[in-house]
N, C-alpha and C positions, 0 to 999 in steps of 0.2 A: 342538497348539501353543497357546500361554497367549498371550489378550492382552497378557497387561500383560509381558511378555519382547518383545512388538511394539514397545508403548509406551515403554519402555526403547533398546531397538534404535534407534528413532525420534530420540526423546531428546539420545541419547549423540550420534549422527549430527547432529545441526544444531549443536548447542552445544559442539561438541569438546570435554567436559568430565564425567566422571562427576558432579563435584559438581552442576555446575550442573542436569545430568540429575535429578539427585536433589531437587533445591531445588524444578525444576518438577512433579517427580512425586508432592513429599512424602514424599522415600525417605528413610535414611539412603543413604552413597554405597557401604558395603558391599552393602547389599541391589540396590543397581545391578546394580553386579560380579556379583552371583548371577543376576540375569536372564539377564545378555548369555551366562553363561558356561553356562545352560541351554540358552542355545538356538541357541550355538555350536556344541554337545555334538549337538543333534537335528541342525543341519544338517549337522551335518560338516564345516564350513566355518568358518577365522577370519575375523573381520567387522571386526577393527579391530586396527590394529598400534600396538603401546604404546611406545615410543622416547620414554625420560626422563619428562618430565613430558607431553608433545606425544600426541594420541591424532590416528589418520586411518582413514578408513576403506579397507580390504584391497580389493581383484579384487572379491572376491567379495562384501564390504560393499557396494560402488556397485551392482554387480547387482542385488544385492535389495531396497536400499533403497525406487526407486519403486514394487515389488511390496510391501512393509512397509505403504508410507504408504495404496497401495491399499486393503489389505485394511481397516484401522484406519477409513480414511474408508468403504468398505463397513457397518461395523458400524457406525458412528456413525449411518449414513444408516440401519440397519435399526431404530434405538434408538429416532430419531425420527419413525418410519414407525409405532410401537409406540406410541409418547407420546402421538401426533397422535391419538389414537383417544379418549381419553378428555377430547379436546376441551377442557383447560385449558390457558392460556397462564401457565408457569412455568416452570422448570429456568435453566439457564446457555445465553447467547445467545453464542456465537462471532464478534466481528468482526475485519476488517479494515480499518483506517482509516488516508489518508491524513494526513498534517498538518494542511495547509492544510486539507482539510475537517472534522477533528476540532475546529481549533479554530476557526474561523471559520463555520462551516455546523449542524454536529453537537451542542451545547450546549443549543440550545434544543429541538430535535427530542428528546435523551434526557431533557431534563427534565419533558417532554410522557410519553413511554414511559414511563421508571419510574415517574410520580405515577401512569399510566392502568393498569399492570402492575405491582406492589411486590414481584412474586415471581417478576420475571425478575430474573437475574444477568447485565448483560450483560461479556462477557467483552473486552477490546480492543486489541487489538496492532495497533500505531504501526508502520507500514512507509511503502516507496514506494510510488507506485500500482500500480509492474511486479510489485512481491514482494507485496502483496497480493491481485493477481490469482492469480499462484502459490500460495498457500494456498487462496484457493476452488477449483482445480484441484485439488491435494492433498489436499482435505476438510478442513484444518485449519481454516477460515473457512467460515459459509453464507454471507455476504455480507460484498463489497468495497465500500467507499463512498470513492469517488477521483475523480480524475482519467481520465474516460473515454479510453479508445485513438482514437486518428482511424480507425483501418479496425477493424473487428468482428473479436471474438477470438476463433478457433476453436474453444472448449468451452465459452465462455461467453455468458450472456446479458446483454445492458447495457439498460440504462434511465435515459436524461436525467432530472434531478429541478431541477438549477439549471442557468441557463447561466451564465458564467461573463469577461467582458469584459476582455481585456487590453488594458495603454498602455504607453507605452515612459517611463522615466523616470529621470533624473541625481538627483546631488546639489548642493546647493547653490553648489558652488566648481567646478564640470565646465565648461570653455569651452560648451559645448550649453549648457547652463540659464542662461549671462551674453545667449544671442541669444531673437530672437524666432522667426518661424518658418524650420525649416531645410529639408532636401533630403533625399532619404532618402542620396542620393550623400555631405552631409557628415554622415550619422550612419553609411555603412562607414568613415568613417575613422578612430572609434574604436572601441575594446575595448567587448567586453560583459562580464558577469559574468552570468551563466544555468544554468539547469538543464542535466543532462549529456547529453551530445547523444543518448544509448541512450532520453533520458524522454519519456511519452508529449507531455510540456509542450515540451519543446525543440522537437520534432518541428511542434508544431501553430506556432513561433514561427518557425521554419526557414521554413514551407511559404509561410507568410505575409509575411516579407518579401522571400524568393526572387519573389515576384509583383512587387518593386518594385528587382528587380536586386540585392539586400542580399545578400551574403554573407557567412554570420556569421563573426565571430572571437571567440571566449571567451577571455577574460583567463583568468578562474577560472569553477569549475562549480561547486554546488550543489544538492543537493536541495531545502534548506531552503531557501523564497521569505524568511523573516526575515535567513539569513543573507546571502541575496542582498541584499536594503534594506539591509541594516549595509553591505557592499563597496560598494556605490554611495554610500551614506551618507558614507561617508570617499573616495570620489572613484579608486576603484577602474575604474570602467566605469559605462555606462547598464547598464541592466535593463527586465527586462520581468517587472511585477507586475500582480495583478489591481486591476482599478480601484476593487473594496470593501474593499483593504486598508489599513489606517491606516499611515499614515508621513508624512515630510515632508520627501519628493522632491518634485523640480520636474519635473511631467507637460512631454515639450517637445512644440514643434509641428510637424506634421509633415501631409505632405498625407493625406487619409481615409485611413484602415488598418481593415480590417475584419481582426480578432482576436480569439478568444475561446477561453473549455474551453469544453468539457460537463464538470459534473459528477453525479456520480451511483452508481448499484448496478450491481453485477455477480454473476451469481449462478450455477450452475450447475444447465442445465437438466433431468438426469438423475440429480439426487441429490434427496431428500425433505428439505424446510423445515419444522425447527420450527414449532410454534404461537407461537412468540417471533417467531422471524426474518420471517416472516408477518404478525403483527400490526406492524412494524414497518417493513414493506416499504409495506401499506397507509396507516402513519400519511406515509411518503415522499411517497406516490403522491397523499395529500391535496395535498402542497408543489408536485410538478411543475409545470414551468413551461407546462406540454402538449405 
């Protein structure tokens, strides 16, 4: 069985798209087609049902898939088990990187990396913190750098590098931001605007004013903490942003609320770390906050 008819299999499966398969593989979208249709051919089995323009994966497509992604992150890990030997730190660094930490945490950290490495390539796909933890799981990622989970993830390992202080905050025209200090009683009487209740962040936001009787109500959900500032910005709901982020909400007051992330690495502890992702984990481990 040919890697790269894995890598394809792969591919075609996340991106419901031979094209785009192709875009990422560096194929033409014929030479896709040639893959999948090899190694349809060995298995004996269709893997993906073609209906118009619409592609999905068959029975036996979902079967195999997380056995695909297996073997792919096996090799990957065998590559770099190979690499690591001749003790140069080079090649392409695979991340996975939240938002908020990409762009707010991560800037100056890589601008450190690649001056100290010029011959890593690191690699970086922008996910949630949940679906970035799912590629380090998958092998598609050596390291997640997110928004850590509240309870510890079953395959993974985490490492606090910042912590991370939440407040609760309106917009300018919000009845909350016209008072001075309020009750947490009259902050359940409005709408929030918040991350979606499945994120590690809602979760840590839930836990914390459940301690104060708050039962959330989400107007609108969110991934993106920017596009949360904007819905509050225009008087949508309160929010809850980190208190290092720039905006210009009115922080309200409220009796002590102890709030906060972790943020930080996640990595997987039975798979082999580049010499990249390694030097990079150490230059973290310099930031920690202990």
């Amino acid at each position: 069985m040919r890697i790269d008819s894995l890598q394809a299999f792969v591919a075609v499966a996340e991106l419901a798209s031979f094209q785009a398969a192709g875009q990422r593989l560096h194929l033409s979208q014929p030479a896709v087609s040639k893959r999948i249709a090899a190694l349809e051919t060995e298995l004996g089995h269709r893997l993906f049902d073609r209906v118009g323009r619409g592609i999905g994966l068959t029975e036996a497509g979902r079967a195999y898939l997380p056995h695909a992604r297996e073997t792919l992150a096996a090799v990957a890990d065998g590559d770099r088990a190979l690499d690591n030997l001749a003790d140069r730190v080079a090649g392409t660094l695979q991340l996975a990187v939240s938002h908020h930490v990409g762009m707010h945490r991560m800037p100056e950290v890589l601008r450190a990396f690649v001056a100290r490495y010029p011959d890593v390539a690191p690699q970086i796909e922008f996910a949630d913190s949940e679906e970035a933890c799912q590629r380090v799981v998958n092998g598609e990622s050596e390291l997640a750098l997110i928004t850590l989970p509240v309870k510890p993830h079953p395959m993974l390992i985490a490492r606090t590098i910042w912590h991370d202080p939440l407040a609760i905050y309106a917009g300018l025209d919000h009845p909350l931001a016209r008072r001075g200090a309020i009750s947490f009683e009259e902050l359940a009487q409005y709408p929030a605007v918040l991350p979606p209740p499945d994120s590690y962040t809602h979760r840590i936001i839930e836990t914390a004013l459940a301690e104060h009787g708050v039962v959330v109500t989400a107007r609108m959900t969110s991934h993106s903490l920017e596009t949360l500032r904007m819905l509050a910005d225009v008087g949508l709901g309160w929010t809850v942003l980190p208190e290092a982020m720039p905006h210009h909400l009115v922080p309200l007051t409220l009796p002590p609320l102890a709030m906060h992330r972790e943020l930080g690495v996640m990595r997987h502890p039975q798979r082999h770390l580049s010499n990249a992702a390694r030097a990079l984990l150490a230059m973290l481990e310099a930031e920690a906050v202990g």
